[in-house]
Backbone as CSV, one residue per row, in Angstrom:
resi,resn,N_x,N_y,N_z,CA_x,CA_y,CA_z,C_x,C_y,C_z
1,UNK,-14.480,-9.961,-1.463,-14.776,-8.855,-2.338,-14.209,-9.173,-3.718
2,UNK,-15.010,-9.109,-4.909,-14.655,-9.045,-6.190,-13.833,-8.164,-6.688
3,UNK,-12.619,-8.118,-6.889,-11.434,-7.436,-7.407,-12.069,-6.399,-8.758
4,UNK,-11.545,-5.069,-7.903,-12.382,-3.797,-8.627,-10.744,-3.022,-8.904
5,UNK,-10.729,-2.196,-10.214,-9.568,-1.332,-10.624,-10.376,-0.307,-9.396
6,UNK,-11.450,0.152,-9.829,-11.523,1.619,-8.526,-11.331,0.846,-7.263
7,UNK,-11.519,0.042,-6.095,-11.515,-0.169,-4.915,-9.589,-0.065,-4.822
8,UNK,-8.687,-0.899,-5.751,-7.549,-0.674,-5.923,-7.207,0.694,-5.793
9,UNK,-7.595,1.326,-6.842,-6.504,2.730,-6.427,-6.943,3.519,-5.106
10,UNK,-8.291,3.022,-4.392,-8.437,3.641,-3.373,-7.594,3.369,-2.391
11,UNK,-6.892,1.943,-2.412,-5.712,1.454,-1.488,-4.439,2.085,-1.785
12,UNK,-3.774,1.663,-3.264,-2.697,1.902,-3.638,-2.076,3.517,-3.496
13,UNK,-3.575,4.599,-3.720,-3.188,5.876,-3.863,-2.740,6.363,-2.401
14,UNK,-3.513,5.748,-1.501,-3.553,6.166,0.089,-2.186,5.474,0.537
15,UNK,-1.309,4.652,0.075,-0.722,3.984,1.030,0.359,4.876,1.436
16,UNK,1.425,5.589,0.528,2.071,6.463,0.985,1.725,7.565,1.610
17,UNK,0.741,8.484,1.996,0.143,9.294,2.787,0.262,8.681,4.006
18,UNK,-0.065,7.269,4.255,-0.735,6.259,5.630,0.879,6.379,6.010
19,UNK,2.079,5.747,5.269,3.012,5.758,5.526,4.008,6.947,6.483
20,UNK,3.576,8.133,5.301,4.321,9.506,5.576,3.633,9.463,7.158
21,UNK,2.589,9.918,7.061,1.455,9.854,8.445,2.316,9.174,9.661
22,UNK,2.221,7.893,9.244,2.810,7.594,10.527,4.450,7.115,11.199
23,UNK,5.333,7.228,10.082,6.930,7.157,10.109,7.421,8.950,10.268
24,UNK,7.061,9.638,9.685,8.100,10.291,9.423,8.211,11.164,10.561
25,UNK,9.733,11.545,10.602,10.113,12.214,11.954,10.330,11.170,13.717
26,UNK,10.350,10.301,13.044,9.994,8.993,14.360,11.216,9.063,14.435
27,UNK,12.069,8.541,15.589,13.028,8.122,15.915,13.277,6.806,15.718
28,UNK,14.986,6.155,15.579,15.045,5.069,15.128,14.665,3.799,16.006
29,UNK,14.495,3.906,17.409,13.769,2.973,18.442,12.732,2.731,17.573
30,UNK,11.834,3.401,17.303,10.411,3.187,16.684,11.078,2.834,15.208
31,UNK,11.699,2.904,14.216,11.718,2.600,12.678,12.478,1.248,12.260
32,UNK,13.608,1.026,13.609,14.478,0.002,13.155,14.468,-1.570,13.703
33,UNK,13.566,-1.457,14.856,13.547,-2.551,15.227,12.915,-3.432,14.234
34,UNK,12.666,-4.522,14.340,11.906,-5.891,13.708,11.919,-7.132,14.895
35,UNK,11.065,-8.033,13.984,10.345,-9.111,14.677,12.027,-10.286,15.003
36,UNK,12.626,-9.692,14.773,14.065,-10.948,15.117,14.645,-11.583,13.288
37,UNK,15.395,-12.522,13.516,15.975,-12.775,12.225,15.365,-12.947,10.851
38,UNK,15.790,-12.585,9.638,14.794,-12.814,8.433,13.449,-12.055,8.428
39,UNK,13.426,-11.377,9.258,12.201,-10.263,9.459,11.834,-8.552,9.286
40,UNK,11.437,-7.651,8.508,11.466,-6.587,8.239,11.253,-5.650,9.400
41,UNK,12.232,-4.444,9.570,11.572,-2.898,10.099,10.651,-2.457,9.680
42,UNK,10.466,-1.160,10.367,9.351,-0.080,9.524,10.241,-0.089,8.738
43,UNK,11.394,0.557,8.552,12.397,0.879,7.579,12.711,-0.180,6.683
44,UNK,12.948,-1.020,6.979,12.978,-1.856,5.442,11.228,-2.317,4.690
45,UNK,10.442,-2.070,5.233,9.212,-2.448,4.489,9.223,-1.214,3.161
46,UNK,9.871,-0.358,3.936,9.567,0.598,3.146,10.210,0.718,1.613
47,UNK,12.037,0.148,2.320,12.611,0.229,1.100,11.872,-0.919,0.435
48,UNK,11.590,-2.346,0.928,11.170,-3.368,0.213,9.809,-2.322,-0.993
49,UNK,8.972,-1.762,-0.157,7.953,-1.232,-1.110,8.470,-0.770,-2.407
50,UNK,9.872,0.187,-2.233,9.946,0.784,-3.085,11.035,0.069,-3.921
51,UNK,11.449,-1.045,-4.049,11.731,-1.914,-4.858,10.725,-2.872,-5.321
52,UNK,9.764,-2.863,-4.783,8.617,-3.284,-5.564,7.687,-2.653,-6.446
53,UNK,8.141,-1.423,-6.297,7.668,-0.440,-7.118,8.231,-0.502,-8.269
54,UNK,9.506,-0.832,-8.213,10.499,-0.751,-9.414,10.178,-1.630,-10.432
55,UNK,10.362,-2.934,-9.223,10.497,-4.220,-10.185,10.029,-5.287,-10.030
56,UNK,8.574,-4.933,-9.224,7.229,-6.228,-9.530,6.391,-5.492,-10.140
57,UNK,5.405,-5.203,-9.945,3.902,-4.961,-10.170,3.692,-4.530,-11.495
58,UNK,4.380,-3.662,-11.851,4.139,-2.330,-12.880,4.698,-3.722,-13.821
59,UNK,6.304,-3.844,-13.842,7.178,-4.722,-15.097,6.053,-6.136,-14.937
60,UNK,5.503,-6.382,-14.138,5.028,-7.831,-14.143,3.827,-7.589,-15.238
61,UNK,2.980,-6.522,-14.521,1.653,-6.428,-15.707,1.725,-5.949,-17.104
62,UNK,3.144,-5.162,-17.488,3.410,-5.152,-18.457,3.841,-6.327,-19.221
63,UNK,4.432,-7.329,-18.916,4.895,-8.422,-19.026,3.515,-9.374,-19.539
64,UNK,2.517,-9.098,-18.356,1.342,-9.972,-18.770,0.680,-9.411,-20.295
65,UNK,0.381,-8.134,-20.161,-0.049,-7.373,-21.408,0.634,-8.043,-22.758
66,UNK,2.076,-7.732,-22.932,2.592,-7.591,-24.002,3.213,-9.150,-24.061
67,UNK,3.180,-10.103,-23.276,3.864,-11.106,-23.657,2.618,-12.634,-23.572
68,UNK,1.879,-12.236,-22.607,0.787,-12.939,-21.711,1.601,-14.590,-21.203
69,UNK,1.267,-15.116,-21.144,2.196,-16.679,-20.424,3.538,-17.043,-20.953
70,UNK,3.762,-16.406,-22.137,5.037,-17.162,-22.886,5.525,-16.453,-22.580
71,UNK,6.431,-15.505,-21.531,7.446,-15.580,-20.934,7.392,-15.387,-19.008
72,UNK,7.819,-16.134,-19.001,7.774,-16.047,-17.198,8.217,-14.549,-16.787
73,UNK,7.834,-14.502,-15.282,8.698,-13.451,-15.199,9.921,-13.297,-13.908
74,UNK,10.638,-12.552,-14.066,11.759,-12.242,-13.487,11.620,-12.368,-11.746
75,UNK,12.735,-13.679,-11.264,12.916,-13.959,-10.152,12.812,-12.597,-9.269
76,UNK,11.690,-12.430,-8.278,11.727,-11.013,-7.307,12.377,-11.301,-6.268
77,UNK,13.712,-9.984,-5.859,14.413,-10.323,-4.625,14.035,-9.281,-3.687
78,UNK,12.824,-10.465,-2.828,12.153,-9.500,-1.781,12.791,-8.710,-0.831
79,UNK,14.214,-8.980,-0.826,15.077,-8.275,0.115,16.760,-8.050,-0.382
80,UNK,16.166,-6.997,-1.326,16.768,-6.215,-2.345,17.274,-4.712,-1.909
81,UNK,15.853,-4.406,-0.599,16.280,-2.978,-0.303,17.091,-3.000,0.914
82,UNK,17.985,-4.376,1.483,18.985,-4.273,2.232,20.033,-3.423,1.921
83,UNK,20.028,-3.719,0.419,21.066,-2.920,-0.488,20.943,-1.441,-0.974
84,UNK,19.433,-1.181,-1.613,19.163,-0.424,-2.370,19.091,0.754,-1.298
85,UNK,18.913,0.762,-0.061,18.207,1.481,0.916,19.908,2.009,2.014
86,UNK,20.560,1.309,1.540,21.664,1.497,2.446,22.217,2.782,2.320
87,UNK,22.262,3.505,3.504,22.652,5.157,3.639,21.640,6.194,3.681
88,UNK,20.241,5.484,3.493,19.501,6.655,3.304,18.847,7.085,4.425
89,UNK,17.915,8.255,4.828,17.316,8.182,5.823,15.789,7.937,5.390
90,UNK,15.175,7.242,6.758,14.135,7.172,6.116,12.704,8.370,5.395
91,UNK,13.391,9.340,5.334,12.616,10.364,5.061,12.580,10.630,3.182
92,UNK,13.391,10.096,3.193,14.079,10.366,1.835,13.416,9.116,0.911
93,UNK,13.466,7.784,1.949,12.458,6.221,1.561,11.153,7.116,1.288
94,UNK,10.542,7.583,1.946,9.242,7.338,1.713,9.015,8.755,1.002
95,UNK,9.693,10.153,0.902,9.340,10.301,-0.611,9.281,9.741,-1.926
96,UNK,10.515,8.933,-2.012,10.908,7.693,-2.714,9.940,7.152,-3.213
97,UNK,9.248,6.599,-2.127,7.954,5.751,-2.881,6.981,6.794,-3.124
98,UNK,6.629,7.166,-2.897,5.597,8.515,-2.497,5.389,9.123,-4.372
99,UNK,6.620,8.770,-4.660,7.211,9.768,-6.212,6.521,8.594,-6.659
100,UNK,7.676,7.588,-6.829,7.442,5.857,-7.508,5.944,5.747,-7.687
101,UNK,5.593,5.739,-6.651,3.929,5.209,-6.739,2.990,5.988,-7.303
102,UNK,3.575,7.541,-7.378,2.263,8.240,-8.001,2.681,8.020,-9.773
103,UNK,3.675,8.087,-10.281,3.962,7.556,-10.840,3.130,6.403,-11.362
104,UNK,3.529,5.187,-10.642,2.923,3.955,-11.186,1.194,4.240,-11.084
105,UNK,1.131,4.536,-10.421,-0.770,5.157,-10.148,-1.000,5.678,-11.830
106,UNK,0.046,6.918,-12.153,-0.788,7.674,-13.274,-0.681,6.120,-14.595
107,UNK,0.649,5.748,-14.411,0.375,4.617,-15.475,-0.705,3.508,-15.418
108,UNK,-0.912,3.045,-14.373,-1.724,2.108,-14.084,-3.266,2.797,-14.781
109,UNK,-3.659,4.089,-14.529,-4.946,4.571,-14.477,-4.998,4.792,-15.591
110,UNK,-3.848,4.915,-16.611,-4.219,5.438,-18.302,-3.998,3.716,-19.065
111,UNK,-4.096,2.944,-18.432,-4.067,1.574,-19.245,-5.900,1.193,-19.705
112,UNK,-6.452,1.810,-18.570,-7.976,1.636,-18.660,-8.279,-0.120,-19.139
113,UNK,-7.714,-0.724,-18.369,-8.114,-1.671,-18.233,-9.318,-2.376,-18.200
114,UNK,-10.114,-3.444,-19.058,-10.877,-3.822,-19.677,-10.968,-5.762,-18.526
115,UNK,-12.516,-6.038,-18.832,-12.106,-7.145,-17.961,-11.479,-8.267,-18.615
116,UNK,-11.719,-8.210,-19.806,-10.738,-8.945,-20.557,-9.091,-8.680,-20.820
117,UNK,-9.150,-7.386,-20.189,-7.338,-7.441,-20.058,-7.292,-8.339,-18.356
118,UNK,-8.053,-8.302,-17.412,-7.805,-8.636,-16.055,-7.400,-10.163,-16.103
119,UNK,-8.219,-10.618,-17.022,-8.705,-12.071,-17.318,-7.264,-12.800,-18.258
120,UNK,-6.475,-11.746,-18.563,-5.087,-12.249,-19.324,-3.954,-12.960,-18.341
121,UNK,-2.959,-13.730,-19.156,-2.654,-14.483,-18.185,-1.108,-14.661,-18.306
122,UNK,-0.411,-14.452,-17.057,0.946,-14.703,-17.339,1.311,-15.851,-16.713
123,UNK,2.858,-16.092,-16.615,3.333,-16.968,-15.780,4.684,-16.627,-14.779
124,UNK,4.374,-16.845,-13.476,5.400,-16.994,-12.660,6.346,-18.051,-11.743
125,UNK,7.062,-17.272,-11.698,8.641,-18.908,-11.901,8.335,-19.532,-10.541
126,UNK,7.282,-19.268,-9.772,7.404,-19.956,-8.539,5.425,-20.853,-8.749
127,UNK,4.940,-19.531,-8.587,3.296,-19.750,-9.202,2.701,-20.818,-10.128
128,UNK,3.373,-20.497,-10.853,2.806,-20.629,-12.331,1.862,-19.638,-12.872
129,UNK,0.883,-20.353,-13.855,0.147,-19.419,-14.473,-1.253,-18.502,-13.111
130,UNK,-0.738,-17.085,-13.704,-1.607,-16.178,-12.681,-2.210,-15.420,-13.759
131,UNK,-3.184,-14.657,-13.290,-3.720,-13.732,-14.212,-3.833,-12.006,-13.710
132,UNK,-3.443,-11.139,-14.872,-3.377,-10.130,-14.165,-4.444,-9.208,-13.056
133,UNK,-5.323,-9.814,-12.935,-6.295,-9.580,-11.818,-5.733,-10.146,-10.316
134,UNK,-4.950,-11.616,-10.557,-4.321,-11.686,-9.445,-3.125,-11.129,-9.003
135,UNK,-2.427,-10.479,-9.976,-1.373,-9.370,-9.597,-1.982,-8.503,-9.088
136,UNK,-2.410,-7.947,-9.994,-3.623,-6.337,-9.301,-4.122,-6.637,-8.009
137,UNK,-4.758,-7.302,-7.441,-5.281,-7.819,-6.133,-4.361,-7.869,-5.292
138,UNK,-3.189,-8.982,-5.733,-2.110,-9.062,-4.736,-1.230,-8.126,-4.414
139,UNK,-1.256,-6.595,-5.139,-0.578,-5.582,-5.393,-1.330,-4.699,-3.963
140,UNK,-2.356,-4.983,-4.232,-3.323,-4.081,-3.037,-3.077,-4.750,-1.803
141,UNK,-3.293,-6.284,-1.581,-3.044,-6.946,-0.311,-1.400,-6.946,0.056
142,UNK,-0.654,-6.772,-0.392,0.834,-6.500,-0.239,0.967,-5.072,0.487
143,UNK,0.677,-4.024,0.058,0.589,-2.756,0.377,0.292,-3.311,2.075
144,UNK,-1.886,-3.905,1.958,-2.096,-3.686,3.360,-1.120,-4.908,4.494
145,UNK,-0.812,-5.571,3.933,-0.062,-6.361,5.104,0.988,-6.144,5.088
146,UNK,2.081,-5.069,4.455,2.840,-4.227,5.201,2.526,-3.441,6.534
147,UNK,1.625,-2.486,5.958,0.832,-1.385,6.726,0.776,-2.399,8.195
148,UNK,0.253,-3.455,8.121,-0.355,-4.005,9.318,1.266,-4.349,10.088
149,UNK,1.641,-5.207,9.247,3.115,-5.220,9.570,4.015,-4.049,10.707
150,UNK,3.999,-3.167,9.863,4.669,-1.997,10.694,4.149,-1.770,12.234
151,UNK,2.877,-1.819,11.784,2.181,-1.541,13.389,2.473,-2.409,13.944
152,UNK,2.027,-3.611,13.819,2.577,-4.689,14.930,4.329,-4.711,15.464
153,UNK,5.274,-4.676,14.514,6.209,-4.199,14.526,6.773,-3.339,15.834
154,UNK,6.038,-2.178,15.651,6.110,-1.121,16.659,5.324,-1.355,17.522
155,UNK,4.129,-1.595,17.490,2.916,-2.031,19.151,4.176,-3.139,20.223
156,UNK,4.764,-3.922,19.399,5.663,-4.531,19.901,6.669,-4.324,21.077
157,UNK,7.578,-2.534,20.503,8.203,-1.908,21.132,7.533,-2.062,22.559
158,UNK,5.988,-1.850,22.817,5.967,-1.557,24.092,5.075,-2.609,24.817
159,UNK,5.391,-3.931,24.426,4.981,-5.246,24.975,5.151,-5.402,25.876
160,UNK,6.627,-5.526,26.749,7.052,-5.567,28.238,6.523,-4.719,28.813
161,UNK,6.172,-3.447,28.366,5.475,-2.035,29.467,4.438,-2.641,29.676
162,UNK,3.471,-3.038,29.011,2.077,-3.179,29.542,1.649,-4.252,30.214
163,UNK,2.773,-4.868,31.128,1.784,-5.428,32.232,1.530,-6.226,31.690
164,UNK,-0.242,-6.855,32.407,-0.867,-7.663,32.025,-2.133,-7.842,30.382
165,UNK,-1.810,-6.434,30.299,-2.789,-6.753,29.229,-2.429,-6.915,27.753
166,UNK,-1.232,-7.262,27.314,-0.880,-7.855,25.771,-2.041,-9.073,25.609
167,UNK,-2.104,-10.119,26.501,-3.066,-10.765,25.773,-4.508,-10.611,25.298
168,UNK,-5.029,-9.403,25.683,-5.958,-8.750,24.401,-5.598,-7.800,23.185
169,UNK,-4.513,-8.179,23.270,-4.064,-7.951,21.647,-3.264,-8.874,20.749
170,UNK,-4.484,-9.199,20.018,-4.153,-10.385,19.041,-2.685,-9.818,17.913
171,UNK,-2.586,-8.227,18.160,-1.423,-7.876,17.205,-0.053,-7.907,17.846
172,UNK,-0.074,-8.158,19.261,1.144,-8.698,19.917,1.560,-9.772,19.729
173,UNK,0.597,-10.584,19.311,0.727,-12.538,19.393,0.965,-12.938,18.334
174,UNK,1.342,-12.378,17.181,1.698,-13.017,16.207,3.390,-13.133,15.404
């Protein structure tokens, strides 16, 4: 699919709803587990989201706008909300983002972006040169392979219960 500003906010606007929807009020069996070492919860995807809210997407495309390649941008520490997230419950995370993101939504939607702004080009310290269409894109596919994330995550929880049939689910096996 050709990278569209409307198909975007149809992802970006929905993701905290999808979130609230299906975390909140869960118990921590269901929020805290993860896939084993170096690997995210429901609960930390979340804080991760909402440090990415802070300090990728939005500062990056501003960055591309106002600076375009001549200045890189700022090393992202994907696991930032070990810290940032510590003490909270997760109810409180995902208003958090819920705020953050509508937020970044109203800014994003009053830039009215042009395809010649998409087509502008920054640079990143690992990447190199990207263009802000591939932020924007990767902003939307980040969102959904959280989302997918979590579920597998949790489908997980009940792997040993089911017997014989995990191996028709390709979201157990990965």
């Amino acid at each position: 699919m050709k990278y569209s500003l409307e198909r975007s906010y149809e992802i970006l606007d929905r993701t905290p709803a999808v979130l609230q929807s299906l975390l909140s009020g869960l118990p921590d069996d269901w929020i805290m587990p993860n896939e084993g070492p170096e690997t995210f919860s429901p609960y930390d995807v979340v804080g991760h989201l909402i440090h990415g809210e802070k300090t990728d997407w939005t500062a990056r495309a501003r960055m591309i706008l106002e600076f375009g390649n001549t200045k890189t941008f700022e090393r992202w520490n994907r696991v930032a909300m070990y810290d940032e997230s510590e003490g909270k419950k997760l109810q409180q995370l995902l208003d958090e983002f819920a705020t953050i993101r509508k937020e970044n939504m109203v800014w994003f939607r009053s830039l009215k972006l042009t395809e010649a702004d998409l087509d502008k080009h920054g640079m990143h310290p690992v990447l190199g040169d990207v263009t802000l269409r591939n932020l924007l894109a990767t902003w939307v596919a980040h969102d959904l392979t959280h989302v997918a994330q979590i579920t597998r995550v949790m489908a997980k929880q009940y792997k040993e219960e089911m017997g014989p049939w995990p191996e028709f689910f390709r979201i157990l096996n990965f």
